[in-house]
Predicted model as a PDB file, atoms N, CA, C, CB and O in Angstrom, pLDDT in the B-factor column:
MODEL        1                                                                  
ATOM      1  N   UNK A   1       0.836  -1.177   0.000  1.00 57.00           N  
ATOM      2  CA  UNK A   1       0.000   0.000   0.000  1.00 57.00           C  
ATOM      3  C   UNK A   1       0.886   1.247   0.000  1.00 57.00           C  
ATOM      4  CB  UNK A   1      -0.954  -0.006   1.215  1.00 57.00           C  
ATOM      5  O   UNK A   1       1.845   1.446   0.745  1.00 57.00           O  
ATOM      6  N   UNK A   2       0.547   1.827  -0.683  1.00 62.00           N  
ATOM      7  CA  UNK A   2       1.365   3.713  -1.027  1.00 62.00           C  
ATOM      8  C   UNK A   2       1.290   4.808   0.451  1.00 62.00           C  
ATOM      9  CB  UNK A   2       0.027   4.883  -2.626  1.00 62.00           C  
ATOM     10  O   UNK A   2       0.269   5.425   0.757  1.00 62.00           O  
ATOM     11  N   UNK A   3       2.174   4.847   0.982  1.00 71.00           N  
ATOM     12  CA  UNK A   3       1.979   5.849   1.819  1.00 71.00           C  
ATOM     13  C   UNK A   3       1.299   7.256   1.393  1.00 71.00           C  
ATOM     14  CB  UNK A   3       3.171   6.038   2.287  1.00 71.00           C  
ATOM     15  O   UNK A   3       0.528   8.116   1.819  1.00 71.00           O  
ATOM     16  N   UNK A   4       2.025   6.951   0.367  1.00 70.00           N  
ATOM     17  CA  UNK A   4       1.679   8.765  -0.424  1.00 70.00           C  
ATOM     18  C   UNK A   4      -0.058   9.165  -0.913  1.00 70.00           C  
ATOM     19  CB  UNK A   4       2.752   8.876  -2.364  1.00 70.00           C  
ATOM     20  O   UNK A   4      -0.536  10.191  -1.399  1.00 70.00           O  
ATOM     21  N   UNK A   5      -0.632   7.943  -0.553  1.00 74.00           N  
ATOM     22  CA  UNK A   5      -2.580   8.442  -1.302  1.00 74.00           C  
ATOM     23  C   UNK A   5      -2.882   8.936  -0.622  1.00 74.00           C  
ATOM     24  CB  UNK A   5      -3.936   7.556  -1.623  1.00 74.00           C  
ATOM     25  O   UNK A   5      -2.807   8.805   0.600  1.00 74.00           O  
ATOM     26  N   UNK A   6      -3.588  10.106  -1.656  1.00 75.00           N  
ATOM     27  CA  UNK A   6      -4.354  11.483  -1.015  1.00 75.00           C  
ATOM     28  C   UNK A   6      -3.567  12.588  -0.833  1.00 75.00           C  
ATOM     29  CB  UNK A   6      -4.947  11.292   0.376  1.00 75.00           C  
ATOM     30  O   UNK A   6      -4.092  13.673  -0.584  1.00 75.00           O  
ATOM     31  N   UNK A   7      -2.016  12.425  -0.951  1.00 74.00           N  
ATOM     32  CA  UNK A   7      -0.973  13.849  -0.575  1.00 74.00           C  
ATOM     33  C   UNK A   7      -0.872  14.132  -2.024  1.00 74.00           C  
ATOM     34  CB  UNK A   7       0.829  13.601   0.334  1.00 74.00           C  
ATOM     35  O   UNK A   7      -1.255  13.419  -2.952  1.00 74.00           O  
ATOM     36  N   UNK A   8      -0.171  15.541  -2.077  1.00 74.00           N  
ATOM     37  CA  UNK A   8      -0.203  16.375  -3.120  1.00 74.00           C  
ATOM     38  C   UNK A   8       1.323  15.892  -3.603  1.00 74.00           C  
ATOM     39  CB  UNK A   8      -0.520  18.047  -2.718  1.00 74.00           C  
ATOM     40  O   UNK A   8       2.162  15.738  -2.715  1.00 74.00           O  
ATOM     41  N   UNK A   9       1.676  15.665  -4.911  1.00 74.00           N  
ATOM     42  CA  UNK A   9       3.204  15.695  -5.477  1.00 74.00           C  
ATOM     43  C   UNK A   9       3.617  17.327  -5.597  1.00 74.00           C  
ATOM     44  CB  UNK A   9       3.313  14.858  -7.180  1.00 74.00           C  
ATOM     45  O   UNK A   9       2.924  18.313  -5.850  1.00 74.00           O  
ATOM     46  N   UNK A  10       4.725  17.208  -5.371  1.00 73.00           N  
ATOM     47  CA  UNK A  10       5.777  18.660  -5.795  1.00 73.00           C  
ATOM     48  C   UNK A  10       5.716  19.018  -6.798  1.00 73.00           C  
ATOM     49  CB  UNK A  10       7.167  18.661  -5.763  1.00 73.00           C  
ATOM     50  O   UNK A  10       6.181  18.311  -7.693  1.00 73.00           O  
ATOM     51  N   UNK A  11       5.137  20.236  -7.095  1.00 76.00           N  
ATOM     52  CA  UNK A  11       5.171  20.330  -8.738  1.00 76.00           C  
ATOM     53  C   UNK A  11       7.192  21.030  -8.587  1.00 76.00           C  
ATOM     54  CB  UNK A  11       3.419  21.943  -9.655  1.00 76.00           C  
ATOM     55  O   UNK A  11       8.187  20.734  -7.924  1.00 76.00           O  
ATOM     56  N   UNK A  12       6.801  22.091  -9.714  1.00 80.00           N  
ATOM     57  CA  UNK A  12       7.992  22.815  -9.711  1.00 80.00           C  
ATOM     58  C   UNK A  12       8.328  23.664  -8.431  1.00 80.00           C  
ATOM     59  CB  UNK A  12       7.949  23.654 -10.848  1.00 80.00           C  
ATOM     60  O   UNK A  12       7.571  24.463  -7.879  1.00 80.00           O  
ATOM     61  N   UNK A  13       9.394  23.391  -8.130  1.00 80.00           N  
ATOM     62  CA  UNK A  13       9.869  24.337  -6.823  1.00 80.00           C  
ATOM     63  C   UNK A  13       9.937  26.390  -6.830  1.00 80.00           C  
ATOM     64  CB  UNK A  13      11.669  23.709  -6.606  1.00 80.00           C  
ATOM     65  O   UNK A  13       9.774  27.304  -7.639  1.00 80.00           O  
ATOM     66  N   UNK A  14      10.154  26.275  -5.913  1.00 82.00           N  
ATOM     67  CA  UNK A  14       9.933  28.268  -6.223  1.00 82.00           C  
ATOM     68  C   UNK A  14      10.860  28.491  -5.231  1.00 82.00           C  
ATOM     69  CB  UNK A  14       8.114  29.318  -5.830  1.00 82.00           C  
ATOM     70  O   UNK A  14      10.739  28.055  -4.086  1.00 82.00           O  
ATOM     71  N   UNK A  15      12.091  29.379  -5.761  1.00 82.00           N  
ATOM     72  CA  UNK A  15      13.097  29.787  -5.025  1.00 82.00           C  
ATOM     73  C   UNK A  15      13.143  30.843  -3.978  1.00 82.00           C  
ATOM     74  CB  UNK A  15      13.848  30.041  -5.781  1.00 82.00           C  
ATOM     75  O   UNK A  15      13.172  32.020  -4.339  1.00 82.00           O  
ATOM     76  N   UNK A  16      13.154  30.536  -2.730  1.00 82.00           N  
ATOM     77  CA  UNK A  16      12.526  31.790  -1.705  1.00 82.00           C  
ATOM     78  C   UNK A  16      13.805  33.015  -1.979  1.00 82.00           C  
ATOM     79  CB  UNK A  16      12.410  31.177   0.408  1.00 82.00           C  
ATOM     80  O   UNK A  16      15.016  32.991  -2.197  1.00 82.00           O  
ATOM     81  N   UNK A  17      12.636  34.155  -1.807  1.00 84.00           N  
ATOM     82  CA  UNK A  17      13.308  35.776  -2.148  1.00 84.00           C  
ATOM     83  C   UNK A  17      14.646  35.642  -1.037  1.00 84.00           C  
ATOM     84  CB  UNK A  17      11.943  37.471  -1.626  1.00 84.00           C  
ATOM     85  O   UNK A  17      14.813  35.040   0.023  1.00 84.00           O  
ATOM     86  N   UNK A  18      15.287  36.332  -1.689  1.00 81.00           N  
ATOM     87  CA  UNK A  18      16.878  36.295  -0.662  1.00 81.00           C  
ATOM     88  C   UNK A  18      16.351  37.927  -0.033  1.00 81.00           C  
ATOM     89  CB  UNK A  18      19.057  36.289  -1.920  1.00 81.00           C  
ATOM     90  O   UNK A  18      16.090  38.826  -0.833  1.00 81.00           O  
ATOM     91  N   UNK A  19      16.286  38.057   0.901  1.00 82.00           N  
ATOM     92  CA  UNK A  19      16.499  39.366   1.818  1.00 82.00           C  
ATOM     93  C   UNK A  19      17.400  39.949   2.511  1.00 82.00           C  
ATOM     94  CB  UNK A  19      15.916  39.400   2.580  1.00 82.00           C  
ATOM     95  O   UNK A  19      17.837  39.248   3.423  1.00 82.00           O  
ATOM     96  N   UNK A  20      18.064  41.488   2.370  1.00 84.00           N  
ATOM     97  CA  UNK A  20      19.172  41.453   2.317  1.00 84.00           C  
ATOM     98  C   UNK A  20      19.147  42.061   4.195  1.00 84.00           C  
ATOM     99  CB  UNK A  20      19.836  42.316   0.880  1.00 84.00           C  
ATOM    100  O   UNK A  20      18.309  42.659   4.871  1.00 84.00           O  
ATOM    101  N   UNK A  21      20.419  41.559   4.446  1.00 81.00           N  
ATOM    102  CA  UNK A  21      20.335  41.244   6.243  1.00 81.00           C  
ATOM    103  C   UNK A  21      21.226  42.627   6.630  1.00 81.00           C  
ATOM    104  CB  UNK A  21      21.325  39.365   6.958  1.00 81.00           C  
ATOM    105  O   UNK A  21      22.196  42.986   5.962  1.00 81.00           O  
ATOM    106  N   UNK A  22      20.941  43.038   7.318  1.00 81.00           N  
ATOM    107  CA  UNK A  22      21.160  44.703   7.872  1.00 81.00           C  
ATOM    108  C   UNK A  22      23.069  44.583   8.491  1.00 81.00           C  
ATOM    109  CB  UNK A  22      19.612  45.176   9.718  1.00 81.00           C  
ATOM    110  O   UNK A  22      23.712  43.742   9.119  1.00 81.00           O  
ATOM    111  N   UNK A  23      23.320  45.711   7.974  1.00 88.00           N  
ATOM    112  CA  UNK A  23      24.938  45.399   7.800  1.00 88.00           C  
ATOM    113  C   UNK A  23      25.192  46.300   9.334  1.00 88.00           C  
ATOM    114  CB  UNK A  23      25.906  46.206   5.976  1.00 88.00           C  
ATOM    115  O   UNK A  23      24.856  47.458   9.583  1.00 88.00           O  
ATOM    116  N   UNK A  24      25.760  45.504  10.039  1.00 88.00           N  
ATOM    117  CA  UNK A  24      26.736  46.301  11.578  1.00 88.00           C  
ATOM    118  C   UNK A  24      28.047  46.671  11.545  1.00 88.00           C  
ATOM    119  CB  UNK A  24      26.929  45.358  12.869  1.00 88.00           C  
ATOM    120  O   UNK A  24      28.814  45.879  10.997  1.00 88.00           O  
ATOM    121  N   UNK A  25      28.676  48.089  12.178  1.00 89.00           N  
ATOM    122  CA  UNK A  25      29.946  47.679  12.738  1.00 89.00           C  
ATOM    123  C   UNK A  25      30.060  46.851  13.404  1.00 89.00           C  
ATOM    124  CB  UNK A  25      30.494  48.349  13.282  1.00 89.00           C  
ATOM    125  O   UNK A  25      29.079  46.359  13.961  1.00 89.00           O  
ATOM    126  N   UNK A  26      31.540  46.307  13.624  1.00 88.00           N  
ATOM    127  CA  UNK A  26      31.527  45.249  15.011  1.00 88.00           C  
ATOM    128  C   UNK A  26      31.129  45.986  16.510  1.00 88.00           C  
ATOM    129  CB  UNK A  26      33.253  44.559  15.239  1.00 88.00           C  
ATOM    130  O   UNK A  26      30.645  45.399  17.478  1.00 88.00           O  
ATOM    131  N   UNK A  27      31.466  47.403  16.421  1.00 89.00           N  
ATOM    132  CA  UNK A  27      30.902  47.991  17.265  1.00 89.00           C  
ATOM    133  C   UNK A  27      29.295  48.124  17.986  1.00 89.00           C  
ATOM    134  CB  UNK A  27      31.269  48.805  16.847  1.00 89.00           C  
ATOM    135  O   UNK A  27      28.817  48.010  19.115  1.00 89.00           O  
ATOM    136  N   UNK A  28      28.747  48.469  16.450  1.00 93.00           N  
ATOM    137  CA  UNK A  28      27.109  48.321  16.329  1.00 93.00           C  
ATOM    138  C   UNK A  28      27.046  46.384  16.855  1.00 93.00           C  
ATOM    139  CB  UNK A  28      26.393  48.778  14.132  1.00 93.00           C  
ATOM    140  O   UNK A  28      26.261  45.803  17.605  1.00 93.00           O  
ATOM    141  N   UNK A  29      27.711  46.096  16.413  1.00 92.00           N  
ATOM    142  CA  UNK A  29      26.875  44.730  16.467  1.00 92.00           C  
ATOM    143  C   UNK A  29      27.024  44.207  18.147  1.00 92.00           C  
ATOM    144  CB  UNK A  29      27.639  43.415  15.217  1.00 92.00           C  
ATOM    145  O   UNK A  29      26.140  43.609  18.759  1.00 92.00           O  
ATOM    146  N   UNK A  30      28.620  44.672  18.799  1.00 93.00           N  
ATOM    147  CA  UNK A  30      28.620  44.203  19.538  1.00 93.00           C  
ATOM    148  C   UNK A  30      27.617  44.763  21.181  1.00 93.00           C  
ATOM    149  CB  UNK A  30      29.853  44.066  19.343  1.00 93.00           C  
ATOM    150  O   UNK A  30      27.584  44.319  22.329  1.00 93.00           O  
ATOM    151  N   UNK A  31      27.008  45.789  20.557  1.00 94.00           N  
ATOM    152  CA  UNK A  31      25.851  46.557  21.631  1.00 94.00           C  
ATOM    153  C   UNK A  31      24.916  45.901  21.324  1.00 94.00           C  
ATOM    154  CB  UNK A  31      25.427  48.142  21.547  1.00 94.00           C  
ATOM    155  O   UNK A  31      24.217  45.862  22.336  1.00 94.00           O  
ATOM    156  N   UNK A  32      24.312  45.189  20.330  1.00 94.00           N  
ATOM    157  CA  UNK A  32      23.185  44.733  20.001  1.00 94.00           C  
ATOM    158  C   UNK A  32      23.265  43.050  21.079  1.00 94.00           C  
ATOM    159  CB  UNK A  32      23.111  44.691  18.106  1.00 94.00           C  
ATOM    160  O   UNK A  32      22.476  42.755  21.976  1.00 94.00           O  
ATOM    161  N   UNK A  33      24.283  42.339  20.667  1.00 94.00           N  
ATOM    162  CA  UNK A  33      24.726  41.443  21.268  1.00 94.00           C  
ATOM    163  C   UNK A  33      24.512  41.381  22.875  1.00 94.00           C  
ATOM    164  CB  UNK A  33      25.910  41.457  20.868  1.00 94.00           C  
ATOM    165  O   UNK A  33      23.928  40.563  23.587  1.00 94.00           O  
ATOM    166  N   UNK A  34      25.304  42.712  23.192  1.00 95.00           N  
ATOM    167  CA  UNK A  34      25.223  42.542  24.788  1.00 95.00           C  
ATOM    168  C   UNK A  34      23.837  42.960  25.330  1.00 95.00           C  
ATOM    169  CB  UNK A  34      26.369  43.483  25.560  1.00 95.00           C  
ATOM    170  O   UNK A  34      23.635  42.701  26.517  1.00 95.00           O  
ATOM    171  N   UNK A  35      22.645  43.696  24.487  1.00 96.00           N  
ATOM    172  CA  UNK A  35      21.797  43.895  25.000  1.00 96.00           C  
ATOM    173  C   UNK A  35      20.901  43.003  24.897  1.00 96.00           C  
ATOM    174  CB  UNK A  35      21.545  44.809  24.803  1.00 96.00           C  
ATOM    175  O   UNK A  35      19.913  43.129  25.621  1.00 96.00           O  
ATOM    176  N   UNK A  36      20.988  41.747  23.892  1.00 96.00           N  
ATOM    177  CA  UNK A  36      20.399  40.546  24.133  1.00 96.00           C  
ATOM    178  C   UNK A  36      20.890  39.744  25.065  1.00 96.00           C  
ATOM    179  CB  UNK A  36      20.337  39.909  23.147  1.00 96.00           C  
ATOM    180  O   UNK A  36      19.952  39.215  25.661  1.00 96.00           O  
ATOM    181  N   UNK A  37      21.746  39.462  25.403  1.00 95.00           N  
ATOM    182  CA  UNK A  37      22.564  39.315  26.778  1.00 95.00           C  
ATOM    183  C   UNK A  37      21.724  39.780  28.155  1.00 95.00           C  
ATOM    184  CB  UNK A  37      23.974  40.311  26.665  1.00 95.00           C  
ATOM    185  O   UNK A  37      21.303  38.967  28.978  1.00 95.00           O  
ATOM    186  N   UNK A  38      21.537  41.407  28.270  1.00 96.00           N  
ATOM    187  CA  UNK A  38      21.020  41.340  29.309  1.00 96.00           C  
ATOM    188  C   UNK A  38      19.399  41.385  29.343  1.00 96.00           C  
ATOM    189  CB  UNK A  38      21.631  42.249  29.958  1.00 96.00           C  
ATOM    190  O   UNK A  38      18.657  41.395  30.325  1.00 96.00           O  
ATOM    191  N   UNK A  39      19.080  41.408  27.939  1.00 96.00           N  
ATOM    192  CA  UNK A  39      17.770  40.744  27.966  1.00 96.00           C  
ATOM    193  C   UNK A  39      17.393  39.376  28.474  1.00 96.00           C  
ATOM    194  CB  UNK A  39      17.405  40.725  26.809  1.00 96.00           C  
ATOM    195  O   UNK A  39      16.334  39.097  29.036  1.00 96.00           O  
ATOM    196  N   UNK A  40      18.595  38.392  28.153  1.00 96.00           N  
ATOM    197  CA  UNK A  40      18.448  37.049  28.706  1.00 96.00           C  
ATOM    198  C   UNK A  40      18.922  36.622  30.366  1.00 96.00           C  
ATOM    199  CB  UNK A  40      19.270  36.222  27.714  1.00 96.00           C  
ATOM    200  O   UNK A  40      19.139  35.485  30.787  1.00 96.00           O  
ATOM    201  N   UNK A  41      18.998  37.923  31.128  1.00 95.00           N  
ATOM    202  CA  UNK A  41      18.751  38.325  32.450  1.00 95.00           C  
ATOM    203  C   UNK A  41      20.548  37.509  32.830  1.00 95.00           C  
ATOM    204  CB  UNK A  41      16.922  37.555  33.297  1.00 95.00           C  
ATOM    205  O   UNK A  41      20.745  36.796  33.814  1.00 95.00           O  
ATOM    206  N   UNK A  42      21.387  37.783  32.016  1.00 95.00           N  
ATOM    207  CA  UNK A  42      22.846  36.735  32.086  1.00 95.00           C  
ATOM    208  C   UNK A  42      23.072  37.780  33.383  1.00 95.00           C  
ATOM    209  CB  UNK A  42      24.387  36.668  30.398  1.00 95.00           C  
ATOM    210  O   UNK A  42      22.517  38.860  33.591  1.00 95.00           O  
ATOM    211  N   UNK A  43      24.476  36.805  34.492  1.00 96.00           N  
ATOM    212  CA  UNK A  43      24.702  38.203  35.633  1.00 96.00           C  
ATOM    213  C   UNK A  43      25.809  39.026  34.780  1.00 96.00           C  
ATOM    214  CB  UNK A  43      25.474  37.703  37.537  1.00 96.00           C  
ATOM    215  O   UNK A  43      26.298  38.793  33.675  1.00 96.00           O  
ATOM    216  N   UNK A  44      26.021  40.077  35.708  1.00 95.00           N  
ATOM    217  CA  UNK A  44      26.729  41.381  35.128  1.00 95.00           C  
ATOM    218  C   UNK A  44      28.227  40.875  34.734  1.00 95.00           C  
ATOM    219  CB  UNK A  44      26.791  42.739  36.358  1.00 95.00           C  
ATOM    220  O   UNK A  44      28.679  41.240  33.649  1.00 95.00           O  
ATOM    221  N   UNK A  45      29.075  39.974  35.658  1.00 97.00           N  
ATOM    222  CA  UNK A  45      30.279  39.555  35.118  1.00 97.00           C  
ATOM    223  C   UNK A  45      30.599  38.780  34.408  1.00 97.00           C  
ATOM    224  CB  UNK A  45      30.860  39.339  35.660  1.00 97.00           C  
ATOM    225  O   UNK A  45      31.805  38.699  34.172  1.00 97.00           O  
ATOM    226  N   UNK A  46      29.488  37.691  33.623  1.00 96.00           N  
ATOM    227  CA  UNK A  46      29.374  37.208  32.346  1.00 96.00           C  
ATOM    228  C   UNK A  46      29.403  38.280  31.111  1.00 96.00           C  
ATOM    229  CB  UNK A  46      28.148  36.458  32.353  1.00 96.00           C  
ATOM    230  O   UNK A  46      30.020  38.170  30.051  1.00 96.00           O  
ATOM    231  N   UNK A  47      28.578  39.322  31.538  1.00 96.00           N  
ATOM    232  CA  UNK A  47      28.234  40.415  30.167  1.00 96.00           C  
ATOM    233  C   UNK A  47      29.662  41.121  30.082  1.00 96.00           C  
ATOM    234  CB  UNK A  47      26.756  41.812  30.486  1.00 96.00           C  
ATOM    235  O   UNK A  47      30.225  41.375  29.017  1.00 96.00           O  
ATOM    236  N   UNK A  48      30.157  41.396  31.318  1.00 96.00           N  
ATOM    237  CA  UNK A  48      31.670  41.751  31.482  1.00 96.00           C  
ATOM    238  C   UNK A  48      32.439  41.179  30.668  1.00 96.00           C  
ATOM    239  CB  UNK A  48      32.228  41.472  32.679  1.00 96.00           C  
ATOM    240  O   UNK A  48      32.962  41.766  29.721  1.00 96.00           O  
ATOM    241  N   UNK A  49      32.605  39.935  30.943  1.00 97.00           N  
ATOM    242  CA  UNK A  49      33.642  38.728  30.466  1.00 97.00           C  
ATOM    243  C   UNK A  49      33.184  39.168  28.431  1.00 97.00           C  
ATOM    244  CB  UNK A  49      32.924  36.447  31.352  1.00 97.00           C  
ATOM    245  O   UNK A  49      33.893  39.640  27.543  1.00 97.00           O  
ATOM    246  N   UNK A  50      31.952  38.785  28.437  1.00 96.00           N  
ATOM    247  CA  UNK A  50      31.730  39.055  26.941  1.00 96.00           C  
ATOM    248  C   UNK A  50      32.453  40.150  26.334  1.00 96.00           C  
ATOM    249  CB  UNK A  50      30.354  39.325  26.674  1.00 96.00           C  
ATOM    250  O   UNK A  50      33.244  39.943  25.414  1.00 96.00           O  
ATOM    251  N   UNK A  51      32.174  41.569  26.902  1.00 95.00           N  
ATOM    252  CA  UNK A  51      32.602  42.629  26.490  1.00 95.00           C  
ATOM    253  C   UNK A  51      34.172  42.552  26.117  1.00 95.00           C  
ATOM    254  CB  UNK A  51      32.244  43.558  27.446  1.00 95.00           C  
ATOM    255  O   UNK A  51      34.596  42.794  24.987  1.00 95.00           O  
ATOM    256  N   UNK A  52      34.782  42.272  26.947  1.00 95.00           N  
ATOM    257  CA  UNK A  52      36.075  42.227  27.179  1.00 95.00           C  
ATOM    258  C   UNK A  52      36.539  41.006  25.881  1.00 95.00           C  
ATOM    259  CB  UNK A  52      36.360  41.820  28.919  1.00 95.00           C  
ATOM    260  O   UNK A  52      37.139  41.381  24.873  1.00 95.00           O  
ATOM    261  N   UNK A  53      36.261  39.946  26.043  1.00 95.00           N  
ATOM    262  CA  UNK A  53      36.639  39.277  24.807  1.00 95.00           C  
ATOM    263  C   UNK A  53      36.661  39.881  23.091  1.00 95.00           C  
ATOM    264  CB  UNK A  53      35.737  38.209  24.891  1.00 95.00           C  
ATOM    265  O   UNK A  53      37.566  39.795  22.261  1.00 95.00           O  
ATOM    266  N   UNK A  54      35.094  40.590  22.962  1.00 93.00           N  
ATOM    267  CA  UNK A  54      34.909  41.031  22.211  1.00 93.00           C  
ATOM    268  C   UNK A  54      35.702  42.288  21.783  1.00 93.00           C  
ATOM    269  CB  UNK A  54      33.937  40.994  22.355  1.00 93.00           C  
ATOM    270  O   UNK A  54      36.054  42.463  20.616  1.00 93.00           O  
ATOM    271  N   UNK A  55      35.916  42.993  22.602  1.00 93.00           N  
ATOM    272  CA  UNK A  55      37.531  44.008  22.675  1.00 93.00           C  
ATOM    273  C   UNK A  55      38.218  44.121  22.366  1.00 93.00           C  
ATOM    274  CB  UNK A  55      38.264  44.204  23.184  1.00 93.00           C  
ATOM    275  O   UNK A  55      38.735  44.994  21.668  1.00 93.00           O  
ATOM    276  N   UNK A  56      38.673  42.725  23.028  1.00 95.00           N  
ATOM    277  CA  UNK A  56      39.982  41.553  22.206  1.00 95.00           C  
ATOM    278  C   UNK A  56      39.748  41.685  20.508  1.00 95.00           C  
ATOM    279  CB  UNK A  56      39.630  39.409  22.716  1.00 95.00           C  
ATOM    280  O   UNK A  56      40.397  42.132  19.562  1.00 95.00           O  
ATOM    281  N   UNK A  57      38.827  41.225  20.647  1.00 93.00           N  
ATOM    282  CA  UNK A  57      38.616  40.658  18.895  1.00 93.00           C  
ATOM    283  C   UNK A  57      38.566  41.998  17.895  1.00 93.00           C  
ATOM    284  CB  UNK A  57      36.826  39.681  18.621  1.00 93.00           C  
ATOM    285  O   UNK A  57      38.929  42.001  16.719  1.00 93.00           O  
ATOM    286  N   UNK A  58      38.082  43.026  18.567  1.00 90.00           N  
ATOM    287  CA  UNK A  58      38.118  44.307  17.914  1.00 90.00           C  
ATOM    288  C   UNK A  58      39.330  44.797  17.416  1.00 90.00           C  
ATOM    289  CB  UNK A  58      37.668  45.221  18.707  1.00 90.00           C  
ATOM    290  O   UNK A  58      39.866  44.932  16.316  1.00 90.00           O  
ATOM    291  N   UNK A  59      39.667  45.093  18.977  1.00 92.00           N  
ATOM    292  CA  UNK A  59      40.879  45.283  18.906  1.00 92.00           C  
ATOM    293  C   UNK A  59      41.822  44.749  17.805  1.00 92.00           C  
ATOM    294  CB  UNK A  59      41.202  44.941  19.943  1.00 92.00           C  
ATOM    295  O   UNK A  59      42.363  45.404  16.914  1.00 92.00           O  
ATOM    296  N   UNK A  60      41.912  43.343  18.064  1.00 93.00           N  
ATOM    297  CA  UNK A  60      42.992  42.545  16.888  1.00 93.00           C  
ATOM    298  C   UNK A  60      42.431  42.478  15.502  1.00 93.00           C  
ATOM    299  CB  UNK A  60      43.310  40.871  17.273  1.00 93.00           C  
ATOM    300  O   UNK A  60      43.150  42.066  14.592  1.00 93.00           O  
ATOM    301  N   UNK A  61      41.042  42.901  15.248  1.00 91.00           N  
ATOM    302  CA  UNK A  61      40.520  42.729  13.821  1.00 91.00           C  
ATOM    303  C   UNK A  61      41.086  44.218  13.288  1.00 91.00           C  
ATOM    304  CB  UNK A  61      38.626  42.461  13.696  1.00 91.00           C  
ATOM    305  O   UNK A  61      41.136  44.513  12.094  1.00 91.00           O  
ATOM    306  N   UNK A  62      41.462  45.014  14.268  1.00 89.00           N  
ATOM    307  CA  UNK A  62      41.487  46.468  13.201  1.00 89.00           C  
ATOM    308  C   UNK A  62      42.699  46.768  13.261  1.00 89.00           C  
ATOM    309  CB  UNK A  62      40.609  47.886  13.586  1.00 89.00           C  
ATOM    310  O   UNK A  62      42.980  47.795  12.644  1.00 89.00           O  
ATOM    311  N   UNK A  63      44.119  45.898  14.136  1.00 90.00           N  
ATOM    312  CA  UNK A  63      45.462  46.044  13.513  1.00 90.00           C  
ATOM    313  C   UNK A  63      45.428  44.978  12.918  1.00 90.00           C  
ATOM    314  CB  UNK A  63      46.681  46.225  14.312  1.00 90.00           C  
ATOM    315  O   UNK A  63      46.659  44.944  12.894  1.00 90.00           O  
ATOM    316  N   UNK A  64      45.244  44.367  12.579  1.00 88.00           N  
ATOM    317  CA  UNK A  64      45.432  43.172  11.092  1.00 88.00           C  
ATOM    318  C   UNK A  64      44.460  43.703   9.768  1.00 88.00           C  
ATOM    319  CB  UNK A  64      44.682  41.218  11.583  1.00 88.00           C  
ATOM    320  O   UNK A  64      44.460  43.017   8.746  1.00 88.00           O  
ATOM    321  N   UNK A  65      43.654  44.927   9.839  1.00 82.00           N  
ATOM    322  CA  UNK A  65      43.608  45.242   8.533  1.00 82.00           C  
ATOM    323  C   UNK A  65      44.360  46.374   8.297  1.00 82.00           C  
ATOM    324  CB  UNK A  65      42.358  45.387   8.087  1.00 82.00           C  
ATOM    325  O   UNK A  65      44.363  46.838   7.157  1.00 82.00           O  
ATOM    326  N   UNK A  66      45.079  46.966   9.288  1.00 75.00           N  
ATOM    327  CA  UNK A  66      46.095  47.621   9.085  1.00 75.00           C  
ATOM    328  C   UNK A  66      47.391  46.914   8.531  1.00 75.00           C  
ATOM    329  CB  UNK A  66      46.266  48.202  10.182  1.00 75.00           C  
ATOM    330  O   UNK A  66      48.212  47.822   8.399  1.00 75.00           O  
ATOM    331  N   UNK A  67      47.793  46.072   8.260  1.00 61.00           N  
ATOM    332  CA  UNK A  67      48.860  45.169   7.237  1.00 61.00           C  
ATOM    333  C   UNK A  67      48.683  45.155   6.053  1.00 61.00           C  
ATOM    334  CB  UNK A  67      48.946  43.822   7.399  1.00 61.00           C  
ATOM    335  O   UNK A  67      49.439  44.514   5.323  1.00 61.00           O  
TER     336      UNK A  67                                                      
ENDMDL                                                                          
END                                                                             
């Protein structure tokens, strides 16, 4: 017996619209970040710890495009 009686076949597929995704500094992005952070009620020296990493990464992303 056919699993498939009574379901619809696939006709031709339809390619979903690409939407274009909102561009951040790492700066911008990284406020957006921490304020979902303390939306998700994290304690203050986790959001700390975040910040600070992210710093890091700033930091080292903008003397290495200085090379």
């Amino acid at each position: 017996m056919d699993k498939r009686t009574g379901r619809k076949t696939v006709g031709q597929r339809v390619p979903i619209e690409v939407t274009a995704l909102p561009s951040y500094s790492l700066e911008e992005a990284q406020d957006y970040f921490i304020k979902v952070k303390r939306a998700n009620n994290l304690k203050e020296r986790t959001i700390i710890g975040y910040k600070q990493n992210m710093q890091y990464f700033i930091y080292w992303r903008s003397r290495r495009s200085k090379m």
